[in-house]
N, C-alpha and C positions, 0 to 999 in steps of 0.2 A: 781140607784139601781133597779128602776120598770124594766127599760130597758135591763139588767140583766136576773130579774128574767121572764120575758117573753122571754127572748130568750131559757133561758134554758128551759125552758117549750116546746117550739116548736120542740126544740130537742130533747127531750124524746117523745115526742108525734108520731118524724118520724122516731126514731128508735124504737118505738113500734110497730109501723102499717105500718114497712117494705117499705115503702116510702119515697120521699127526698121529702121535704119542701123548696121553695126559702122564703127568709124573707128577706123584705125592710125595714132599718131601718132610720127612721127620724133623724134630727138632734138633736130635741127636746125631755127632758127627757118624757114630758107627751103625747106623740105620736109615741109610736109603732106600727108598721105599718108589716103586715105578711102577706104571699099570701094564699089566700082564699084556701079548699080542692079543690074546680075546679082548680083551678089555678093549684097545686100540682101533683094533678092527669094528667095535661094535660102535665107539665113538662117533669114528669117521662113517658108517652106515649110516649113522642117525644122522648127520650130518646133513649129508647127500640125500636122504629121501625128505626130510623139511620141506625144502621148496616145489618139489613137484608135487609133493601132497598139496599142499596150497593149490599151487595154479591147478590142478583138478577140481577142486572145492571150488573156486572162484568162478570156473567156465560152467560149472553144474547149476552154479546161482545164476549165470549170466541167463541159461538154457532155458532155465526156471521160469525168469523173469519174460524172454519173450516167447514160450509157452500161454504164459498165463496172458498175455498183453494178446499173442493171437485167440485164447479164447473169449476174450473180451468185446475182441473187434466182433468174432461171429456169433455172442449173443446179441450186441446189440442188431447186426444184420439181421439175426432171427427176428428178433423181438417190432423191428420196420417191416420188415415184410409181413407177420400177424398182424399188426396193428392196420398196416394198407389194406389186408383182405379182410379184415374185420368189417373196415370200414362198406368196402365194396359190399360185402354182405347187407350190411344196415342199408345202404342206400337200395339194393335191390329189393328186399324187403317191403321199408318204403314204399319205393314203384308199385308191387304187388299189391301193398294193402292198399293206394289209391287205387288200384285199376277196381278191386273188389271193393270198396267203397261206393266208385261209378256207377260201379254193374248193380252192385243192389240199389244203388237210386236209382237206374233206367230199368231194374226189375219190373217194376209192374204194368210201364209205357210195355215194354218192349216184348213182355209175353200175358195181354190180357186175357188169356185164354181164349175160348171159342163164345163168349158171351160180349156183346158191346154194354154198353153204361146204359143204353136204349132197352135193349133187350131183357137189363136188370132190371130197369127198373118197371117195365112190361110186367115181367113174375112177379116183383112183388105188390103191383098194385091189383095184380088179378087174385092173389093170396088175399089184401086188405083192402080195402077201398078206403083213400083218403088221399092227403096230398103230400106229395115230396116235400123234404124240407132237404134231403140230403142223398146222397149215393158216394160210394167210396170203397175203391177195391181194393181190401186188404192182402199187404207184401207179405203177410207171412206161409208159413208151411201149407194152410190148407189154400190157398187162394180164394176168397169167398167174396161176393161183392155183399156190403155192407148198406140198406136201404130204409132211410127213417122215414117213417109213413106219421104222418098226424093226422087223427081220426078228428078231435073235438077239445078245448079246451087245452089242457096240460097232457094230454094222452098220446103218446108216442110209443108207435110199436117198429122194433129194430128186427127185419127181415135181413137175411142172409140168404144166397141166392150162389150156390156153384157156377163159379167160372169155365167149367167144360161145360155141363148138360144145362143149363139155366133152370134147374128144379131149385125149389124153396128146400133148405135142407135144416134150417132152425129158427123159432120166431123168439123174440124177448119182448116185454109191454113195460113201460115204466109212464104210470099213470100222474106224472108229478114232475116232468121235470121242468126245470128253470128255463123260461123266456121263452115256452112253447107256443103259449098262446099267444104271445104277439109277433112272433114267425108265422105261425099262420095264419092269423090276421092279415100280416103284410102280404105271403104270397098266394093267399086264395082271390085276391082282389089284383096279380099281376098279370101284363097280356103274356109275360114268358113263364114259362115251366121251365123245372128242373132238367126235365127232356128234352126244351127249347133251347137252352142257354149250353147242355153240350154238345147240341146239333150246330152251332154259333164257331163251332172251335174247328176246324178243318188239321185236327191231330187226333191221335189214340189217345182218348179223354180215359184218365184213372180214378178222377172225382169232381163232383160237380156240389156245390153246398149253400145254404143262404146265408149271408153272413154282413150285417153291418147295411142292412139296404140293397144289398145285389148281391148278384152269385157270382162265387170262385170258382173257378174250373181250372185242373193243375191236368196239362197231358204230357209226360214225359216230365224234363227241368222246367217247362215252364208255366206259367201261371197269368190268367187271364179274370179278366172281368168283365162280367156280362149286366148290363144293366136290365130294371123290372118292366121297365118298355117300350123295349125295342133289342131283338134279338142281333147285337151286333158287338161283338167281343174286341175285346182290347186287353192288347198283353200286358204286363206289368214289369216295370225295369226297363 
């Protein structure tokens, strides 16, 4: 009966002062056993901050979540926008190395120096006496026209002729080469020359050669054919 009336006691006690009481009760009637007001008080604390810790926790992950969701959106944004300028780059690129492409093929149309194909080939047969089989002014660094002279038989001598001053500036002979002598067979017996067939061409001739029965003449892109008699060119393509 004590054990009774203490309980009821505790329980009026925490619904009067609005707090929850834990009460440990012994086995034995003369030992009841009640948790202290600290005790009480720290119960109902732990109580009451439970839930707000959570919904803290919860909104911190929610935060998280679309943090991370907006970093995502503006990498991928980054990563379209590299990719579109990347692209732009390569295509401009592109553009550029065709234009430098063009420009070195209309290189040697377009700046033959102060020398004509005429004029080369002038020097170098006043250097050799023999007959053109060929003239061809080389694109690279030094500019040089390039003048193959056949003296007799298989003997070809390769003059080299500056494109500013039209001086002879180096000879090579190569006394052996392949299908000399029936080049010059064919064109010492033609009414047109070398000199004929790129006077035929009404462009800035870069090389004129004998090749297959007639002469090739390329001035600038394009490319022409002059037949062995009769000076009168025809373009190709």
């Amino acid at each position: 009966m004590k054990r009774n009336a203490v309980i009821a006691a505790l329980t009026a006690v925490a619904v009067i002062g609005g707090g929850a009481a834990a009460v440990a009760v012994s086995s034995g009637d003369d030992a009841p056993a009640t948790a202290s007001p600290a005790d009480r008080v720290s119960l109902v604390s732990g109580q009451e901050s439970t839930a707000p810790a959570d919904r803290d926790d919860d909104q911190d992950a929610k935060d998280d979540d679309r943090d991370d969701q907006r970093d995502d959106k503006d990498d991928d944004r980054d990563d379209r926008r590299d990719d579109a300028k990347g692209d732009q780059d390569d295509r401009r690129d592109d553009a550029k190395d065709d234009q430098d492409d063009q420009r070195d093929d209309k290189g040697a149309a377009a700046d033959p120096g102060n020398v004509t194909v005429a004029q080369a080939i002038a020097a170098a047969l006043n250097h050799t006496s023999g007959t053109v089989l060929s003239a061809d002014l080389d694109d690279d660094g030094d500019r040089r026209w390039e003048v193959e002279v056949a003296t007799g038989g298989s003997t070809v001598h390769e003059i080299e002729v500056d494109s500013t001053t039209g001086k002879v500036v180096r000879t090579e002979t190569d006394r052996d080469e392949d299908d000399a002598a029936a080049e010059l067979k064919a064109v010492q017996g033609a009414k047109v020359s070398a000199r004929d067939a790129a006077a035929a061409v009404d462009a800035t001739v870069t090389s004129v050669e004998f090749d297959d029965g007639h002469w090739e003449v390329e001035a600038g892109e394009a490319d022409w054919t002059v037949p062995l008699d009769t000076p009168r060119a025809s373009r190709e393509g």
